[in-house]
C-alpha positions as CSV (number, residue, x, y, z in Angstrom):
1,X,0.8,22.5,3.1
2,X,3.7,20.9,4.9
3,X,3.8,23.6,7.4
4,X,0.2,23.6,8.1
5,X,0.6,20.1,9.1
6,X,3.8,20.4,11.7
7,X,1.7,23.1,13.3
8,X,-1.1,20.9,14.2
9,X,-0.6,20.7,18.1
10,X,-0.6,16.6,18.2
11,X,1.2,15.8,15.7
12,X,4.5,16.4,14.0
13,X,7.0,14.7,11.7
14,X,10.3,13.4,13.3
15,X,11.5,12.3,9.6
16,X,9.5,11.4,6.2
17,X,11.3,8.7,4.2
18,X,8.0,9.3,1.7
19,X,9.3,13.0,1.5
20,X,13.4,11.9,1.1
21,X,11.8,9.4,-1.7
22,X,10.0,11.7,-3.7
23,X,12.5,14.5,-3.4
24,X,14.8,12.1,-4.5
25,X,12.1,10.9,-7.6
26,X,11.9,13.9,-9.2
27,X,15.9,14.7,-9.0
28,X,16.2,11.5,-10.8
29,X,14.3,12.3,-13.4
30,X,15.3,15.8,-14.1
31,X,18.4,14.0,-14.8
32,X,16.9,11.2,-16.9
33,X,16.4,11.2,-20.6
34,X,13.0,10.1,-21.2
35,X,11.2,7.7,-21.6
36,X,11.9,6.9,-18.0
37,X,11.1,3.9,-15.7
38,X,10.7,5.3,-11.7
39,X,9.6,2.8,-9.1
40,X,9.2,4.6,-5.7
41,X,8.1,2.0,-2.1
42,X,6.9,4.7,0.4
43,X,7.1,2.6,4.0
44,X,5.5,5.3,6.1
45,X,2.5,3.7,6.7
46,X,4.5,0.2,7.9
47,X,4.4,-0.3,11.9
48,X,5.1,1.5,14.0
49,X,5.0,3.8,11.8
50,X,8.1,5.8,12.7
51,X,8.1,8.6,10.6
52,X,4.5,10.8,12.8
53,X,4.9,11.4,16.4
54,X,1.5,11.2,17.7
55,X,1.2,12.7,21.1
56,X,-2.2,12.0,21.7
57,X,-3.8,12.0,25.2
58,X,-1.3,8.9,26.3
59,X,-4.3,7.3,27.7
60,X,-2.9,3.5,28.2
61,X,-4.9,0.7,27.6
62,X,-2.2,-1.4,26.3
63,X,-2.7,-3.9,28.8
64,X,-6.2,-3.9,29.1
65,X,-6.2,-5.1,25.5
66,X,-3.6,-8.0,26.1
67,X,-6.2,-9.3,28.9
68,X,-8.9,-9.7,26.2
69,X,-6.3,-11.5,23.4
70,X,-7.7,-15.0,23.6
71,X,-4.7,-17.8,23.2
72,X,-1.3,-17.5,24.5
73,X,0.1,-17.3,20.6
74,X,-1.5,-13.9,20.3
75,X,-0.9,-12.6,23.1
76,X,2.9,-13.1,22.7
77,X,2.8,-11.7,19.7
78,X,1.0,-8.9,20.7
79,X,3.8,-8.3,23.1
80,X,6.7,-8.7,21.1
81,X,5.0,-6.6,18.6
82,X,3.8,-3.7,20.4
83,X,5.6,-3.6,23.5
84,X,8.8,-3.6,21.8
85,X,11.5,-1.4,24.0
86,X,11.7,0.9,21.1
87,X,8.6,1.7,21.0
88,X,5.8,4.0,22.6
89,X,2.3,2.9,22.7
90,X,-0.4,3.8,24.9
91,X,-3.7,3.3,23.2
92,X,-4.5,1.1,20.6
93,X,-7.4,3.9,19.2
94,X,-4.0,6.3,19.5
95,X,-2.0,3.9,17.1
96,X,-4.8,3.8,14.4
97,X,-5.0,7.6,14.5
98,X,-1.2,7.7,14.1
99,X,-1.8,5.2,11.2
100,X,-4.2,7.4,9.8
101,X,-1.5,10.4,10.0
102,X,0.7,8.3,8.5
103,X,-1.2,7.6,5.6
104,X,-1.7,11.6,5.3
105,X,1.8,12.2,4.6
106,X,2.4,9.5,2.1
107,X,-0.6,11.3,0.2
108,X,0.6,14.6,0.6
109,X,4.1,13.3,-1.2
110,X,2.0,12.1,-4.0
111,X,0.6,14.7,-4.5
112,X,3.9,16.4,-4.8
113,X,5.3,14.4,-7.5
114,X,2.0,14.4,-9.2
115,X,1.9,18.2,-9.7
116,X,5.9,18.3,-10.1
117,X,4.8,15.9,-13.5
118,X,1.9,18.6,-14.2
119,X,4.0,21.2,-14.2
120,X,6.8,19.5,-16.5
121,X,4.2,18.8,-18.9
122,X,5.0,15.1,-18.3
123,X,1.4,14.0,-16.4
124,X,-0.5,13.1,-19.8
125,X,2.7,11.4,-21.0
126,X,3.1,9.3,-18.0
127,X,1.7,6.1,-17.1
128,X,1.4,5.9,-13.3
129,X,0.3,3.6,-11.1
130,X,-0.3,3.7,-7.5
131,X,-0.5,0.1,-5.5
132,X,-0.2,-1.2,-2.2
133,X,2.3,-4.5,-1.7
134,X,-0.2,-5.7,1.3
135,X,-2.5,-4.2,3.4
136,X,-2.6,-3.9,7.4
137,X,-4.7,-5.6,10.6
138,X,-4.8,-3.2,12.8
139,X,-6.6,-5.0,15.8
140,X,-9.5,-6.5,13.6
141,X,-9.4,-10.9,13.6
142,X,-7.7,-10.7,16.7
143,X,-4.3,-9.6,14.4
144,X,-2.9,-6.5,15.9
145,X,-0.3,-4.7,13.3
146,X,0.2,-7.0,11.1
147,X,0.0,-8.4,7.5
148,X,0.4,-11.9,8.5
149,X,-3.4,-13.4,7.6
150,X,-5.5,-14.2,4.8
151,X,-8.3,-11.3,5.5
152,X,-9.6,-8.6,3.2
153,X,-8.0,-6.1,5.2
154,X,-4.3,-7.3,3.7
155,X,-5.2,-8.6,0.5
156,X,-7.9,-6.6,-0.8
157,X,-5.0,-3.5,-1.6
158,X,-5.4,-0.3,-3.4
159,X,-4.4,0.0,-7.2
160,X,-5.1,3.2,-9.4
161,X,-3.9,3.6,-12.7
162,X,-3.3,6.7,-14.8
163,X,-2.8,5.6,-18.6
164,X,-2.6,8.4,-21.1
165,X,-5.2,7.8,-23.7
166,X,-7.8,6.0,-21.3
167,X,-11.1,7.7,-19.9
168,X,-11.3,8.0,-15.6
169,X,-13.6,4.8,-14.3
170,X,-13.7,2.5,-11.9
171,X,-13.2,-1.5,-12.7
172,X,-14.6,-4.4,-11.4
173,X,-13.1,-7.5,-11.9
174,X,-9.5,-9.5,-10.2
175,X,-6.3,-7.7,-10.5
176,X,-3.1,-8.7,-8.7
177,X,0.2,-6.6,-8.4
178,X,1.8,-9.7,-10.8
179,X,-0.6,-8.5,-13.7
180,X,1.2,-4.8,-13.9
181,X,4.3,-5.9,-15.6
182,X,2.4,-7.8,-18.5
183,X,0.1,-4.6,-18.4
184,X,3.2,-1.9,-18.6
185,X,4.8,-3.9,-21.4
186,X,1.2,-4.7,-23.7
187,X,1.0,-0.7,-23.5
188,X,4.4,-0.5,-24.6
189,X,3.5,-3.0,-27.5
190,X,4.6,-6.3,-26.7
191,X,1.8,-8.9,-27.5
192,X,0.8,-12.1,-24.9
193,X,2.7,-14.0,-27.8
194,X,5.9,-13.1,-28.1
195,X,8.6,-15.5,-27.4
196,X,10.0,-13.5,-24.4
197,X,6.5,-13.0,-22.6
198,X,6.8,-16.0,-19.6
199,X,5.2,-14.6,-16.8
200,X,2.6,-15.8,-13.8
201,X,0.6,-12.6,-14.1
202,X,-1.7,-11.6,-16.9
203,X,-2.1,-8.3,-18.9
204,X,-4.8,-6.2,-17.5
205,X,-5.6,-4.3,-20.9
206,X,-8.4,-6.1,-21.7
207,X,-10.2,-5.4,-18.2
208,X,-9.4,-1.7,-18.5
209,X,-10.5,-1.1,-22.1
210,X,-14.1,-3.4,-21.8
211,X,-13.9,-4.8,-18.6
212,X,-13.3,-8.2,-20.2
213,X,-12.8,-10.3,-17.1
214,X,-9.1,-12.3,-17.3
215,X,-9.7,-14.7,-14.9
216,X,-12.1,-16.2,-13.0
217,X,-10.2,-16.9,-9.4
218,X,-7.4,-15.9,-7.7
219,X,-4.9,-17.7,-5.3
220,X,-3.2,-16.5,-2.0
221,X,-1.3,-17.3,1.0
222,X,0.8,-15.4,3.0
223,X,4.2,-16.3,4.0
224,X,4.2,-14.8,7.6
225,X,1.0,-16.6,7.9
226,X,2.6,-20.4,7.7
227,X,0.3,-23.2,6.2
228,X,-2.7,-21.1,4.5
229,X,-4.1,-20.7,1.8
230,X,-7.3,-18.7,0.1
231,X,-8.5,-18.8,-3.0
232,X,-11.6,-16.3,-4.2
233,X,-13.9,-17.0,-7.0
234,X,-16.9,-13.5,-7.9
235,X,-19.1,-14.7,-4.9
236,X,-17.4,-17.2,-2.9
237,X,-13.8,-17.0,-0.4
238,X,-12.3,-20.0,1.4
239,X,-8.9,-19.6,3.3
């Protein structure tokens, strides 16, 4: 597979820290003694995203784009941001597609360690859960790159859990990346009650085995995005 993706004509991989990660995953736990505890952060997908060379048809609208940022703030961000000496952009529409390349290759190494547990007879032994620390405006808000806002497209972030024993479905209902350690360690057998359990998220177990809603709003503010907040009830957002 990886070799029928470096011999697509636009793009190509310069290095894949996803790929030196995973390779790195499954060394790690050949070595282990189970039960083992792997946490793997894939960055590939962070801007600029460094790791696909996207040649694309250098079309350059860069600063066509920085006539029609409205305030001085955002357009000086958008400088420092994308016009930054190290890096090559011509076309915003170029930079999603690398984006989009990017997120390719963090799939395709997921994969990999998902079918290196398959064929260790580890997968149905293994809880595993894939989640995203923050999402990504690419140009939409007037926010170009960037995490730095309150807006469904960085806070609303990917989480999909494999747990041995539980049937495939999707969930509605609020989750945030604080709940998984309360949810590994209820699966492990700790209970809410226990004398050591002091933490700020909540145990999705509930959620996942009747969709037993845990709580009723969520909180959020982002610290590149200085003096906001959010909070999101089921039908209702203010930031």
């Amino acid at each position: 597979e990886r070799e029928e993706w470096q011999a697509k004509p636009k793009v190509s991989a310069k290095f894949s820290p996803a790929q030196d990660t995973v390779n790195l995953a499954i060394a790690k736990i050949e070595k282990a003694k189970q039960p083992f505890f792997l946490f793997c952060h894939l960055w590939d997908t962070h801007f600029p995203f460094p790791t696909i060379e996207y040649e694309g048809k250098q079309k350059k609208d860069i600063s066509e784009v920085l006539e029609e940022i409205e305030g001085e703030a955002q357009k000086e961000y958008f400088k420092k941001r994308v016009m930054a000496s190290n890096i090559v952009i011509y076309s915003i529409e170029e930079m999603k597609e690398k984006y989009d390349e990017a997120i390719k290759e963090v799939d395709r190494q997921i994969g990999k360690l998902y079918q290196y547990l398959k064929e260790q007879s580890l997968w149905e032994q293994t809880i595993c859960i894939i989640l995203g620390d923050h999402g990504t405006n690419l140009t939409e808000h007037n926010v170009y790159f960037s995490s730095s806002s309150l807006f469904d497209e960085t806070i609303h972030t990917p989480l999909i859990a494999h747990i041995p024993g539980f049937e495939q479905k999707e969930i509605e209902g609020f989750a945030q990346n604080i709940d998984l350690v309360p949810t590994l360690l209820e699966l492990q057998g700790w209970e809410e009650n226990d004398k050591d359990w002091q933490f700020d998220g909540k145990s999705l177990v509930n959620l996942i085995k009747s969709g037993e809603e845990i709580k009723d709003k969520v909180f959020f503010f982002d610290g590149l995005a200085e003096g906001v907040r959010g909070v999101r009830t089921k039908n209702r957002k203010a930031i």
